[in-house]
PQR file of N, CA, C, O and H, with PARSE charges and radii, in Angstrom:
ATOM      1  N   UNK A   1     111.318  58.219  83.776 -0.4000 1.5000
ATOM      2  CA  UNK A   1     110.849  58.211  82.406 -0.0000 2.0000
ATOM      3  C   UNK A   1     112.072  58.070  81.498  0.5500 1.7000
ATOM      4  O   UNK A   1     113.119  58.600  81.867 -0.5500 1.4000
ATOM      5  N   UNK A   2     112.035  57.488  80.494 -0.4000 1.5000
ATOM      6  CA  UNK A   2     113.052  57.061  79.164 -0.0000 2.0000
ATOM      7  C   UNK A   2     112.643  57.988  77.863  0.5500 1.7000
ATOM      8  O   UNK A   2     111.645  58.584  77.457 -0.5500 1.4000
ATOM      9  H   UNK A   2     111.184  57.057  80.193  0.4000 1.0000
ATOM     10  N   UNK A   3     114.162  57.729  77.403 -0.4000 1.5000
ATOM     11  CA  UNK A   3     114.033  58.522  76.449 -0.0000 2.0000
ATOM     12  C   UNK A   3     114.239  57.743  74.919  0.5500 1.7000
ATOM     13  O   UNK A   3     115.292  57.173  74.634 -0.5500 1.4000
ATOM     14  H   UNK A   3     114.972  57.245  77.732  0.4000 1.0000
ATOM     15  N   UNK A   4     113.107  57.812  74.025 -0.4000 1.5000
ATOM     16  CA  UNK A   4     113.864  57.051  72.195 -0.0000 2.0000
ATOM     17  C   UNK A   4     113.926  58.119  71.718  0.5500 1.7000
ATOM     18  O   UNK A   4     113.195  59.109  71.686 -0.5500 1.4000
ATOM     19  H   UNK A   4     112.251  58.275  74.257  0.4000 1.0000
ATOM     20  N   UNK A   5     115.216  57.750  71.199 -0.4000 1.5000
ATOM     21  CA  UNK A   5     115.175  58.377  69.813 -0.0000 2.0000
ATOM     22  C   UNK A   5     115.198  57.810  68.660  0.5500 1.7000
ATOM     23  O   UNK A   5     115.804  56.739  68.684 -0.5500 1.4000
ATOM     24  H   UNK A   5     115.810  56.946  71.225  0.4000 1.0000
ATOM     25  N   UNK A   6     114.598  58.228  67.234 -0.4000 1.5000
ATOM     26  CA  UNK A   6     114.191  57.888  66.572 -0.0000 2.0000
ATOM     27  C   UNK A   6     114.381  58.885  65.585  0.5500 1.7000
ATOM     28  O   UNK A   6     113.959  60.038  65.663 -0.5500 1.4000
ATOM     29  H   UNK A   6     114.105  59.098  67.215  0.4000 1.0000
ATOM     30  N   UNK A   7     115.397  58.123  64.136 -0.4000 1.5000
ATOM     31  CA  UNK A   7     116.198  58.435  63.227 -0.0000 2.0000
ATOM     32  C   UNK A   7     115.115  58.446  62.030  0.5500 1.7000
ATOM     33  O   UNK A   7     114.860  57.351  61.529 -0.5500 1.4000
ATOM     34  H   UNK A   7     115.739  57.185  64.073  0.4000 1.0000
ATOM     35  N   UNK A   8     114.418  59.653  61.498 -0.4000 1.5000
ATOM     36  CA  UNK A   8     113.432  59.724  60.393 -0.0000 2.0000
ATOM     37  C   UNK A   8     114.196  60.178  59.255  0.5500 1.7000
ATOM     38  O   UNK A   8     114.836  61.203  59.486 -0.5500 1.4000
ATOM     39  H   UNK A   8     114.625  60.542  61.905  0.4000 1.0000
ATOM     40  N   UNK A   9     114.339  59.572  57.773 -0.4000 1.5000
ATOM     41  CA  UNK A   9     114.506  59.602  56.460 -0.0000 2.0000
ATOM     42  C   UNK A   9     114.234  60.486  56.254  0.5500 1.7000
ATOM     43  O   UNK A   9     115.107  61.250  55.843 -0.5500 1.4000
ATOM     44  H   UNK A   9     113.819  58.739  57.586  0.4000 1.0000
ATOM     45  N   UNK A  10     112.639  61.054  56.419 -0.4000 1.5000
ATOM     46  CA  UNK A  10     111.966  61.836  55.454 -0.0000 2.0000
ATOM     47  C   UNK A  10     110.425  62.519  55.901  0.5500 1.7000
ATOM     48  O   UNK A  10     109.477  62.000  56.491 -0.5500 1.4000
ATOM     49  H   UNK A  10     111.930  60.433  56.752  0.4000 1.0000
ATOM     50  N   UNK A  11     110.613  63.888  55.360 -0.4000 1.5000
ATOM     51  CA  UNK A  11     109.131  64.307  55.802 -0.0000 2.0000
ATOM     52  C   UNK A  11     107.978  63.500  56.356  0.5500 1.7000
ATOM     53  O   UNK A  11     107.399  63.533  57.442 -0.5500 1.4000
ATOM     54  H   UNK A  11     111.383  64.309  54.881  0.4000 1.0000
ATOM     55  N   UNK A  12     107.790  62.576  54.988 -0.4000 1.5000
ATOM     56  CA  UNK A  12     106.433  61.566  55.576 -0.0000 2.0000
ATOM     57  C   UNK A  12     106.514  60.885  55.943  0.5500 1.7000
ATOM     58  O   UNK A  12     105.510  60.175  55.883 -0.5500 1.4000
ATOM     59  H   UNK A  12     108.260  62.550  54.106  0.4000 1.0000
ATOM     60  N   UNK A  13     107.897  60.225  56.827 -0.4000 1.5000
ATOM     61  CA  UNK A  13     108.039  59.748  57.812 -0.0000 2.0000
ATOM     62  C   UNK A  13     107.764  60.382  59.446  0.5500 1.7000
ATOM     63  O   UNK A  13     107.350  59.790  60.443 -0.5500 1.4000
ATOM     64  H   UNK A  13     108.712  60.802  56.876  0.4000 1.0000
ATOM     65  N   UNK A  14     108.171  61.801  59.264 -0.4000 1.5000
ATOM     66  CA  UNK A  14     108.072  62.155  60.438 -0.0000 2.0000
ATOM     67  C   UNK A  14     106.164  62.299  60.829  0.5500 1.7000
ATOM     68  O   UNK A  14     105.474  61.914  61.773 -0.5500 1.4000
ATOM     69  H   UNK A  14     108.507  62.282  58.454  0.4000 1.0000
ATOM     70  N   UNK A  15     105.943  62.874  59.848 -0.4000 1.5000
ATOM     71  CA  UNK A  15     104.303  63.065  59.790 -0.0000 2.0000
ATOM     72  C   UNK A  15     103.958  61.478  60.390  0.5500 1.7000
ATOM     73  O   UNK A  15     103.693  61.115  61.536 -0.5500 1.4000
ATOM     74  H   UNK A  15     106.503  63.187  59.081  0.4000 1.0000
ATOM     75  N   UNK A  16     104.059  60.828  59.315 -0.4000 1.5000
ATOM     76  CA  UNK A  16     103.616  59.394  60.129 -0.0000 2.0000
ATOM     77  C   UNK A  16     103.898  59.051  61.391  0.5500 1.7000
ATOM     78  O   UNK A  16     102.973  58.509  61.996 -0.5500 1.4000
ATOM     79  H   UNK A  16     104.274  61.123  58.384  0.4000 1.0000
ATOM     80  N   UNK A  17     105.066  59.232  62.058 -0.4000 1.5000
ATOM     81  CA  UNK A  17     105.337  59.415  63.089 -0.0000 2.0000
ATOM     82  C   UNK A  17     104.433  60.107  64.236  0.5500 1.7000
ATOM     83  O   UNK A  17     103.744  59.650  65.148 -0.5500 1.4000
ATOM     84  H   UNK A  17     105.817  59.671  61.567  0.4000 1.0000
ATOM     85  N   UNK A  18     104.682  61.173  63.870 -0.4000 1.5000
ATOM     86  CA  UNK A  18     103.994  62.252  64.267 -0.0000 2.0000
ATOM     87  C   UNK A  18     102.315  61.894  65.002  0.5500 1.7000
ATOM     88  O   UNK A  18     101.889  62.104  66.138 -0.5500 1.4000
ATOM     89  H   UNK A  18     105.242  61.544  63.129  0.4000 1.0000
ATOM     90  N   UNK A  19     101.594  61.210  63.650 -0.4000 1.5000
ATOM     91  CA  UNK A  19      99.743  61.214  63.929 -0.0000 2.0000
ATOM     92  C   UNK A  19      99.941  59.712  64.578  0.5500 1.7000
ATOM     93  O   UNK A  19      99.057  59.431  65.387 -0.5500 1.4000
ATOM     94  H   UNK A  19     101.941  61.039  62.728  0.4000 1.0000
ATOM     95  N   UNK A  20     100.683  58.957  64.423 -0.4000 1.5000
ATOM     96  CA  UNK A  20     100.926  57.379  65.331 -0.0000 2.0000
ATOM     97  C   UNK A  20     100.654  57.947  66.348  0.5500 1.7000
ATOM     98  O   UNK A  20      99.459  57.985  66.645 -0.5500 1.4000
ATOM     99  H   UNK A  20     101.401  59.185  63.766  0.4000 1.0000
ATOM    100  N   UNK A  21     101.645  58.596  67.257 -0.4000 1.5000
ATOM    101  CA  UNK A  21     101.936  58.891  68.149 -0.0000 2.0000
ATOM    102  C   UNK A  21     100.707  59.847  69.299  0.5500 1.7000
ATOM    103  O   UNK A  21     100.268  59.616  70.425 -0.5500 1.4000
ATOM    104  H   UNK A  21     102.615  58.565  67.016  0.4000 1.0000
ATOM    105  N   UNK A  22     100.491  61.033  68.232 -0.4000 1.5000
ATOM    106  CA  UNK A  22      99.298  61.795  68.948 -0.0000 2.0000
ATOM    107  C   UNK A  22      98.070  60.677  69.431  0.5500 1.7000
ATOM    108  O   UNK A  22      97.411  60.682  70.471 -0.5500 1.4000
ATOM    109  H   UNK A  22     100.848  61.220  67.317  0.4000 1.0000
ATOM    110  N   UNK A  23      98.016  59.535  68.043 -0.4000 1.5000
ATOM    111  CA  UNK A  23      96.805  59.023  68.063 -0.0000 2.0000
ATOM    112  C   UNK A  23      97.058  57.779  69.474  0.5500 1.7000
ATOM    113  O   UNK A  23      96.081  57.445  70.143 -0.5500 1.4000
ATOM    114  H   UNK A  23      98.551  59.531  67.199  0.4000 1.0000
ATOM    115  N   UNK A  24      97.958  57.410  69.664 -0.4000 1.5000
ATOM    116  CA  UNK A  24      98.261  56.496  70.753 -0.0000 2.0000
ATOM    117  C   UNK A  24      98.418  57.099  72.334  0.5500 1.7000
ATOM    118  O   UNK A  24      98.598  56.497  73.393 -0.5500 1.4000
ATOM    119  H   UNK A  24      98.752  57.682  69.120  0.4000 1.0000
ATOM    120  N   UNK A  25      98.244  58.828  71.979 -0.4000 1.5000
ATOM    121  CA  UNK A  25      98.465  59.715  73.173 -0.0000 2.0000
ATOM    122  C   UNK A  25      99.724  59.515  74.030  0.5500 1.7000
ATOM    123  O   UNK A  25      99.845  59.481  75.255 -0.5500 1.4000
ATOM    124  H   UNK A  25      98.097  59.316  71.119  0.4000 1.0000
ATOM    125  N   UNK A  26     100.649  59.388  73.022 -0.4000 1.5000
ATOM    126  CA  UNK A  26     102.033  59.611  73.222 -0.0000 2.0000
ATOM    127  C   UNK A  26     102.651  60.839  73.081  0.5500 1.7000
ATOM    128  O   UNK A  26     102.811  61.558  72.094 -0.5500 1.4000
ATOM    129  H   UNK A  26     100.551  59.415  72.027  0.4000 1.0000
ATOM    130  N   UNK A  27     103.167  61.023  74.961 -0.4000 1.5000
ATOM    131  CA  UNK A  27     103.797  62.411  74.244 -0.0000 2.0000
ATOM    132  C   UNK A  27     105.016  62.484  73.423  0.5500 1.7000
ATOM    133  O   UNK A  27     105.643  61.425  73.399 -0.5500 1.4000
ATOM    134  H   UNK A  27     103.037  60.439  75.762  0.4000 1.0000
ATOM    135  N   UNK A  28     105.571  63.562  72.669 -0.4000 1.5000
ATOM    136  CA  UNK A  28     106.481  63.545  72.385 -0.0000 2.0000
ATOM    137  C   UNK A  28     107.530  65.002  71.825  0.5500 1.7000
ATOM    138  O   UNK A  28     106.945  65.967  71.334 -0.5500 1.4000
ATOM    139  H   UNK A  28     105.061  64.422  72.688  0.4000 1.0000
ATOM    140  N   UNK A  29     108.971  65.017  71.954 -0.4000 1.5000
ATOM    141  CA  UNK A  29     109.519  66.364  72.031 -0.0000 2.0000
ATOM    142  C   UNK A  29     110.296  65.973  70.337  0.5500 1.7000
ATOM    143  O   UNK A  29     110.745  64.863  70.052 -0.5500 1.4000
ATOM    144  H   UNK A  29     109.446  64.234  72.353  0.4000 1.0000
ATOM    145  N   UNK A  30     110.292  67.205  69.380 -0.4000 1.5000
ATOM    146  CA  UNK A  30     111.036  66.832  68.273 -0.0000 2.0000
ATOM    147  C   UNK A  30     112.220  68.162  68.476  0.5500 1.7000
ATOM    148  O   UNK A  30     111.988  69.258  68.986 -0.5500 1.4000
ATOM    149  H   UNK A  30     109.927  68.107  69.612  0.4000 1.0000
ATOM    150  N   UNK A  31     113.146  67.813  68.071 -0.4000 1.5000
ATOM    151  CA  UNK A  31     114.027  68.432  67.993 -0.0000 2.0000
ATOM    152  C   UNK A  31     114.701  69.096  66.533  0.5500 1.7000
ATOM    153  O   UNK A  31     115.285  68.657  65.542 -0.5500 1.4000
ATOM    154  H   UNK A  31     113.335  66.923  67.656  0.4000 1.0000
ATOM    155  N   UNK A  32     114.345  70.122  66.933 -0.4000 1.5000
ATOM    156  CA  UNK A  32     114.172  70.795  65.698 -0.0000 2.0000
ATOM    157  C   UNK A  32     115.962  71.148  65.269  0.5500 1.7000
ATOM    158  O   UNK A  32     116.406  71.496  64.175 -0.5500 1.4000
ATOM    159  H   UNK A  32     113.871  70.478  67.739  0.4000 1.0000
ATOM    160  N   UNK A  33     116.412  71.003  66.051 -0.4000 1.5000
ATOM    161  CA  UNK A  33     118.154  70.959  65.427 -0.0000 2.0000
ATOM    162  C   UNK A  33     118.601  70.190  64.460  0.5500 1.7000
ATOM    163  O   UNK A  33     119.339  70.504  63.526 -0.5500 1.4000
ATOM    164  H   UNK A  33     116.051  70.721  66.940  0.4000 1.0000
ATOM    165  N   UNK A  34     118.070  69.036  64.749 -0.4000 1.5000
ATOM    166  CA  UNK A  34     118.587  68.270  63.394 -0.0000 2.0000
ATOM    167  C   UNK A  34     117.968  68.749  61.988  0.5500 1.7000
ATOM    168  O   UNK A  34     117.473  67.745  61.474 -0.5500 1.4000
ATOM    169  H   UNK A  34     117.471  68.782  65.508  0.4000 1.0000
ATOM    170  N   UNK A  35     117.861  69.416  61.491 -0.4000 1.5000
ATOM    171  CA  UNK A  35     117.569  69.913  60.554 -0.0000 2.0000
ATOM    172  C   UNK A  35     118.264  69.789  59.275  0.5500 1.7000
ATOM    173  O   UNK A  35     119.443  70.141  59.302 -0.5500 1.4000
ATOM    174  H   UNK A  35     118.263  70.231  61.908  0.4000 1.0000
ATOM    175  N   UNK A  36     117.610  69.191  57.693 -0.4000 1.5000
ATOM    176  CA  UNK A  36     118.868  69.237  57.007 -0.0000 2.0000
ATOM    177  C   UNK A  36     117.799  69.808  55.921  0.5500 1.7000
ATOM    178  O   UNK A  36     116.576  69.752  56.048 -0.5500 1.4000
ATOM    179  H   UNK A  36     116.652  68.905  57.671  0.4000 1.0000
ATOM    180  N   UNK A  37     118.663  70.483  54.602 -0.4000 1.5000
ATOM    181  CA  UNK A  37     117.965  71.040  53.650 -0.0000 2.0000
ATOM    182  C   UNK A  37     117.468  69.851  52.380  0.5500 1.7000
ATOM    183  O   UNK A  37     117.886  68.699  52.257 -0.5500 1.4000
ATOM    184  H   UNK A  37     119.656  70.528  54.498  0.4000 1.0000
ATOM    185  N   UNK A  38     116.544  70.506  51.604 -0.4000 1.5000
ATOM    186  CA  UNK A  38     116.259  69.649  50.783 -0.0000 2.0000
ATOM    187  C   UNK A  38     116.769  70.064  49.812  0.5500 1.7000
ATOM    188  O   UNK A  38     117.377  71.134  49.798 -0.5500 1.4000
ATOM    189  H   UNK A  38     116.205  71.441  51.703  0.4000 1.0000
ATOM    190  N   UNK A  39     116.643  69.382  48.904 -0.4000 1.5000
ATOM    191  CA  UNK A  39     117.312  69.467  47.550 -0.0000 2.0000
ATOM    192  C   UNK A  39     117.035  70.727  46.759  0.5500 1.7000
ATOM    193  O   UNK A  39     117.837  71.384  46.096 -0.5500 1.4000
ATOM    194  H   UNK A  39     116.149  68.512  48.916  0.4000 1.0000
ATOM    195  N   UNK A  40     115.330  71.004  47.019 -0.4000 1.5000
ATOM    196  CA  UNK A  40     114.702  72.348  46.256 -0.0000 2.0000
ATOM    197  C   UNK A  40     115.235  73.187  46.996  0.5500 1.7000
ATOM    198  O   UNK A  40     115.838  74.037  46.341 -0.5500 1.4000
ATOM    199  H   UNK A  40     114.678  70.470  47.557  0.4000 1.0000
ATOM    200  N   UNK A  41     115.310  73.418  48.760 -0.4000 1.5000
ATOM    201  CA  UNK A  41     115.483  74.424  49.107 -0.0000 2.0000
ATOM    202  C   UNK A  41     117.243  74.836  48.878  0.5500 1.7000
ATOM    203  O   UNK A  41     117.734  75.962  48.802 -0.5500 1.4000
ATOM    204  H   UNK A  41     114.820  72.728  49.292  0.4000 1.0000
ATOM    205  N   UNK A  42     117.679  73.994  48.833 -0.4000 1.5000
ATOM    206  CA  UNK A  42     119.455  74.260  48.145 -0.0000 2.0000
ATOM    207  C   UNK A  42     119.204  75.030  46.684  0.5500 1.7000
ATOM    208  O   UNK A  42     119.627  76.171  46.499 -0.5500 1.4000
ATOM    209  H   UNK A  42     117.280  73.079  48.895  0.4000 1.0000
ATOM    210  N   UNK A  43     118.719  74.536  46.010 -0.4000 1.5000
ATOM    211  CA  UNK A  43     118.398  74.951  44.411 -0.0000 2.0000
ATOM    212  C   UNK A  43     118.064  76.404  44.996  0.5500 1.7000
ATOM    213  O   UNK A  43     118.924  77.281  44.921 -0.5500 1.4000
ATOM    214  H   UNK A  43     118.376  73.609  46.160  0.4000 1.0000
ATOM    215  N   UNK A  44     116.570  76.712  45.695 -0.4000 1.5000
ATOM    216  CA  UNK A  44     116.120  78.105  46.104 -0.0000 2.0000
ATOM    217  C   UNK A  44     117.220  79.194  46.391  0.5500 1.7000
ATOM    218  O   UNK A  44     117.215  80.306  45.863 -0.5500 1.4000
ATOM    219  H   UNK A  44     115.872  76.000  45.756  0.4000 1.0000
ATOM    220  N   UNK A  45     118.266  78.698  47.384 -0.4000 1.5000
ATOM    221  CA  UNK A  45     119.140  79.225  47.907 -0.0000 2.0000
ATOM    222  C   UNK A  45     120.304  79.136  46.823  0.5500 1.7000
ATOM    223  O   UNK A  45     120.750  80.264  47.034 -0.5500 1.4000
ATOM    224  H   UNK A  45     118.270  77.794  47.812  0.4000 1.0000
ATOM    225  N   UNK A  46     120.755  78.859  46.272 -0.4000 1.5000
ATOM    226  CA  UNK A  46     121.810  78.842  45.188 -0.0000 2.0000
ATOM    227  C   UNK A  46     121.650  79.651  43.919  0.5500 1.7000
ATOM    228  O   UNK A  46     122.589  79.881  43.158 -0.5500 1.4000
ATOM    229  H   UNK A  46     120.393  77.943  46.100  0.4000 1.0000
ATOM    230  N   UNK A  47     120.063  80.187  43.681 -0.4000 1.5000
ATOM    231  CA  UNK A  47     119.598  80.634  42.718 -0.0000 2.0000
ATOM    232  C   UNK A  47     119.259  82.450  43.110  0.5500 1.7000
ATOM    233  O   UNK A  47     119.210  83.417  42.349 -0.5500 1.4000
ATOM    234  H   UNK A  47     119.299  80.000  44.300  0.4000 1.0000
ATOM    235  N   UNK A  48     119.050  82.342  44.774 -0.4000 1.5000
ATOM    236  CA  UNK A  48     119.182  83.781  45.547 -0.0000 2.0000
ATOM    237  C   UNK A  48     120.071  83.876  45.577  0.5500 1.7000
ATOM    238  O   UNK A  48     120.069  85.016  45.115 -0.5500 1.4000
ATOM    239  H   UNK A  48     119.090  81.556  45.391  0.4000 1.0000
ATOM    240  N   UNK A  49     121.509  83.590  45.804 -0.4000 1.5000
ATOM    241  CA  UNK A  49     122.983  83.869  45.934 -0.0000 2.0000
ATOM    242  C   UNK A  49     123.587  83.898  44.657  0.5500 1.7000
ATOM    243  O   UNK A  49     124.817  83.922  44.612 -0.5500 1.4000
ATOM    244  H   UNK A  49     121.510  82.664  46.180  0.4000 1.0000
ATOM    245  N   UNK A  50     122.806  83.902  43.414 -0.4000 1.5000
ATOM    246  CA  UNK A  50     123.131  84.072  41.911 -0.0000 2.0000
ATOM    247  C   UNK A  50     123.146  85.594  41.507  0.5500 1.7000
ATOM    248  O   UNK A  50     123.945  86.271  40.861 -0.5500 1.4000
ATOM    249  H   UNK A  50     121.807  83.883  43.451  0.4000 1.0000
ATOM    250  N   UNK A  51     121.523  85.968  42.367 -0.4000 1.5000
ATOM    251  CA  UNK A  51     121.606  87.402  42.323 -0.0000 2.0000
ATOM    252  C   UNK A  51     121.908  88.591  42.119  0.5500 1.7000
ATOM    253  O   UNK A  51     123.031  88.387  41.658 -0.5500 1.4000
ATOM    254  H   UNK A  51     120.874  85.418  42.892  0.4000 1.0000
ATOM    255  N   UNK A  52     121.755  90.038  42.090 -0.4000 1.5000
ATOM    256  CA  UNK A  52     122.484  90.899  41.728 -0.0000 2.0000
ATOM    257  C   UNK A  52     122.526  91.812  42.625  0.5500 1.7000
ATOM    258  O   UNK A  52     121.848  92.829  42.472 -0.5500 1.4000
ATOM    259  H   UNK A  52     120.843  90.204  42.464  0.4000 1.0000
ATOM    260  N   UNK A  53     123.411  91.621  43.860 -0.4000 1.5000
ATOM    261  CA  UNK A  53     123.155  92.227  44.985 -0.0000 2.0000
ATOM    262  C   UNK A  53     122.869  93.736  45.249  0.5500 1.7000
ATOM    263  O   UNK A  53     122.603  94.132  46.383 -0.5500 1.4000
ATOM    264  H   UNK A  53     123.961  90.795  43.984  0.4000 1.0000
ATOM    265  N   UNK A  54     122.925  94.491  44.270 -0.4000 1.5000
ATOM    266  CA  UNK A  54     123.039  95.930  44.023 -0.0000 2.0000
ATOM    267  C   UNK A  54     121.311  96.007  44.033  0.5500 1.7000
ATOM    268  O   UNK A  54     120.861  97.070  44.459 -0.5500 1.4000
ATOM    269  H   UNK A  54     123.141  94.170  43.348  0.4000 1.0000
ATOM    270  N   UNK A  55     120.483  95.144  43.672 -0.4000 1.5000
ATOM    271  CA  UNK A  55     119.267  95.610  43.958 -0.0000 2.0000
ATOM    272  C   UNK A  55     118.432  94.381  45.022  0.5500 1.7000
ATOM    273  O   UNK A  55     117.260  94.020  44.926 -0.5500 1.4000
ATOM    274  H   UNK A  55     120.849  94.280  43.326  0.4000 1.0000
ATOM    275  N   UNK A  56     119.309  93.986  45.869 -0.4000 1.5000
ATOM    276  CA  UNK A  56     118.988  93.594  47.026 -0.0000 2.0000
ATOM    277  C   UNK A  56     118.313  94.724  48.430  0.5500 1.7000
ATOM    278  O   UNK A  56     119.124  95.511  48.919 -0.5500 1.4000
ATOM    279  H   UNK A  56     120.262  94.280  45.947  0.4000 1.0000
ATOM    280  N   UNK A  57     117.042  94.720  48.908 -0.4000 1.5000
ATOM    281  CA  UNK A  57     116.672  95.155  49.830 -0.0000 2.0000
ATOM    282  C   UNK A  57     116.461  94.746  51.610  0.5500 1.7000
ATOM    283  O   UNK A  57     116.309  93.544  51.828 -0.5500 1.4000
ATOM    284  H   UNK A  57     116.383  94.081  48.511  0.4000 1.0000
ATOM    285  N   UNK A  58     116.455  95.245  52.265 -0.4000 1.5000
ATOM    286  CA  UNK A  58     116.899  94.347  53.471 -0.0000 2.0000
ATOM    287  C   UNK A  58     115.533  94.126  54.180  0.5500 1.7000
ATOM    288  O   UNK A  58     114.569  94.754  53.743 -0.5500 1.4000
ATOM    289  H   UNK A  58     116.579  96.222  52.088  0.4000 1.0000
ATOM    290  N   UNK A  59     115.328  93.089  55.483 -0.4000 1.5000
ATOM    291  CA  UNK A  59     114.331  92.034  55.577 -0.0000 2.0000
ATOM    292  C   UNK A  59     112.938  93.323  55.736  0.5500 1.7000
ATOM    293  O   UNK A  59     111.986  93.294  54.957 -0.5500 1.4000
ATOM    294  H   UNK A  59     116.112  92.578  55.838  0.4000 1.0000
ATOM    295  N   UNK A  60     113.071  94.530  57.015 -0.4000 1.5000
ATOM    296  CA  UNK A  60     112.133  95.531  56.857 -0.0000 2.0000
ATOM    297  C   UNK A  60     111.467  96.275  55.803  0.5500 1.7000
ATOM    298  O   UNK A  60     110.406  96.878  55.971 -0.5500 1.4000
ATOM    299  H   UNK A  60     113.845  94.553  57.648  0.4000 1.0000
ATOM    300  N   UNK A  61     112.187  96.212  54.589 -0.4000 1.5000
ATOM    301  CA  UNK A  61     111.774  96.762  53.105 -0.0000 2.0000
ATOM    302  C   UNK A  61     110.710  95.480  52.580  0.5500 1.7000
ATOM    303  O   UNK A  61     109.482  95.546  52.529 -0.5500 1.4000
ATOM    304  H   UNK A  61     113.048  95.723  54.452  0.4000 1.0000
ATOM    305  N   UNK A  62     111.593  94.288  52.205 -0.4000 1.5000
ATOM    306  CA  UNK A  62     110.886  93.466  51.998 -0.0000 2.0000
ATOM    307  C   UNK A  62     109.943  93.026  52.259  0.5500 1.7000
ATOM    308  O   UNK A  62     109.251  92.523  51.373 -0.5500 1.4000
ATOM    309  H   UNK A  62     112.591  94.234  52.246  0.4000 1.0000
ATOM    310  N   UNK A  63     109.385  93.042  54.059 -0.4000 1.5000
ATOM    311  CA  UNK A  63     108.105  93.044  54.464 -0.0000 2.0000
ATOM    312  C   UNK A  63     107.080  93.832  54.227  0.5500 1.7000
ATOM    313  O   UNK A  63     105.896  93.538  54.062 -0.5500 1.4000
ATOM    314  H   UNK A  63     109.947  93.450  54.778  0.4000 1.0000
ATOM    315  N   UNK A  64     107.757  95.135  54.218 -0.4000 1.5000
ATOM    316  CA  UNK A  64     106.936  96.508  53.726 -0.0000 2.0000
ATOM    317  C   UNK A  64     106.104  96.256  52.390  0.5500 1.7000
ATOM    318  O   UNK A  64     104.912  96.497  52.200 -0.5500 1.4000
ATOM    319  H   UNK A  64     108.719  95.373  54.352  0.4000 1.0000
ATOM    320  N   UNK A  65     107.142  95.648  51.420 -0.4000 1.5000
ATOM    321  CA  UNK A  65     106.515  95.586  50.200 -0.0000 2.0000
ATOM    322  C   UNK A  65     105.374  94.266  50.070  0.5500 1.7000
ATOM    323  O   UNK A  65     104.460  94.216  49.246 -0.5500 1.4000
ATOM    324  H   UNK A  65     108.110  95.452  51.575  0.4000 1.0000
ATOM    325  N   UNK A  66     105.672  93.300  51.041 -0.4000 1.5000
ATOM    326  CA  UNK A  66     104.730  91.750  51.040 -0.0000 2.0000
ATOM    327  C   UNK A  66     103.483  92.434  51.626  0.5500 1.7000
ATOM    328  O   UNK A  66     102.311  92.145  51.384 -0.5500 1.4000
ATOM    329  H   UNK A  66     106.414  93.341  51.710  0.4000 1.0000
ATOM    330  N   UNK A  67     103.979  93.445  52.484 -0.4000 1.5000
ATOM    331  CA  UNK A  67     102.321  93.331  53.012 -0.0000 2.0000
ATOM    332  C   UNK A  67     101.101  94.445  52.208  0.5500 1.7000
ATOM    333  O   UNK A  67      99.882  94.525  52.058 -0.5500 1.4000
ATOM    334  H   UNK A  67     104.931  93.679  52.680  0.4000 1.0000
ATOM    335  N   UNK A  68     102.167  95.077  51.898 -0.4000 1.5000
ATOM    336  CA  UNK A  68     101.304  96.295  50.713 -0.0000 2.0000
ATOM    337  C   UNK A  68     100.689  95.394  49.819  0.5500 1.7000
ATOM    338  O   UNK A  68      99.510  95.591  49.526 -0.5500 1.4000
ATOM    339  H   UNK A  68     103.157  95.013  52.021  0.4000 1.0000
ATOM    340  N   UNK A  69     101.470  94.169  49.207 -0.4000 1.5000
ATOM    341  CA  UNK A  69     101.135  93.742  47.563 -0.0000 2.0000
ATOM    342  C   UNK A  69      99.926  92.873  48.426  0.5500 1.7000
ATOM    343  O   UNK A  69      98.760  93.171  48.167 -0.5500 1.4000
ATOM    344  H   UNK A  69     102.428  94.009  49.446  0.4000 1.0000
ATOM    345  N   UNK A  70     100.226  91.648  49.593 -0.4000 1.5000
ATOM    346  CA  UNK A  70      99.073  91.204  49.873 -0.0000 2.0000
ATOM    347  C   UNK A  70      97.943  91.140  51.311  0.5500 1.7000
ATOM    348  O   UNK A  70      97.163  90.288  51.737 -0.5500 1.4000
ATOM    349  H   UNK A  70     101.173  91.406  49.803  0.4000 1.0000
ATOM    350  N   UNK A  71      98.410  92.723  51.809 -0.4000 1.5000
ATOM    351  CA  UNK A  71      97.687  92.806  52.528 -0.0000 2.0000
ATOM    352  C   UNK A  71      97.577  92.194  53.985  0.5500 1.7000
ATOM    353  O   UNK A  71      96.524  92.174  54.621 -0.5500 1.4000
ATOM    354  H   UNK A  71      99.044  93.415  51.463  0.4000 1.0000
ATOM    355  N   UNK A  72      98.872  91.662  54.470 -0.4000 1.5000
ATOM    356  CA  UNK A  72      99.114  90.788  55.821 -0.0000 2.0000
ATOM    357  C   UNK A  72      99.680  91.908  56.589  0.5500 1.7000
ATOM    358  O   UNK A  72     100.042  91.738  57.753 -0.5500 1.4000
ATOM    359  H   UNK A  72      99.728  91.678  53.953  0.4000 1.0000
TER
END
């Protein structure tokens, strides 16, 4: 068996990719390493690291409080 790889731009490329493929009953492995950020999620992250770390809580607090406010 052979292997392509195949260099995707962009989200709705991969999606397209993606339902081609299921729909032709092609298997296929994505590799989730290549990973790069988007523009919003840089903004997201640049705007948390602006912060005021003195009332930063750590990831177990934070869950505590998500699931109280909505119940998960």
């Amino acid at each position: 068996m052979g292997t392509i790889t195949i260099h995707l731009r962009n989200k709705e490329e991969e999606t397209f990719m993606e339902n081609l493929l299921q729909r032709m009953k092609i298997s296929f492995e994505k590799n989730e390493d290549d990973f790069e950020l988007t523009n919003e999620m840089k903004r997201v992250i640049d705007e948390a690291l602006k912060q005021d770390r003195s009332k930063a809580v750590d990831g177990k607090e934070s869950l505590k409080r998500i699931r109280a406010k909505y119940g998960l």
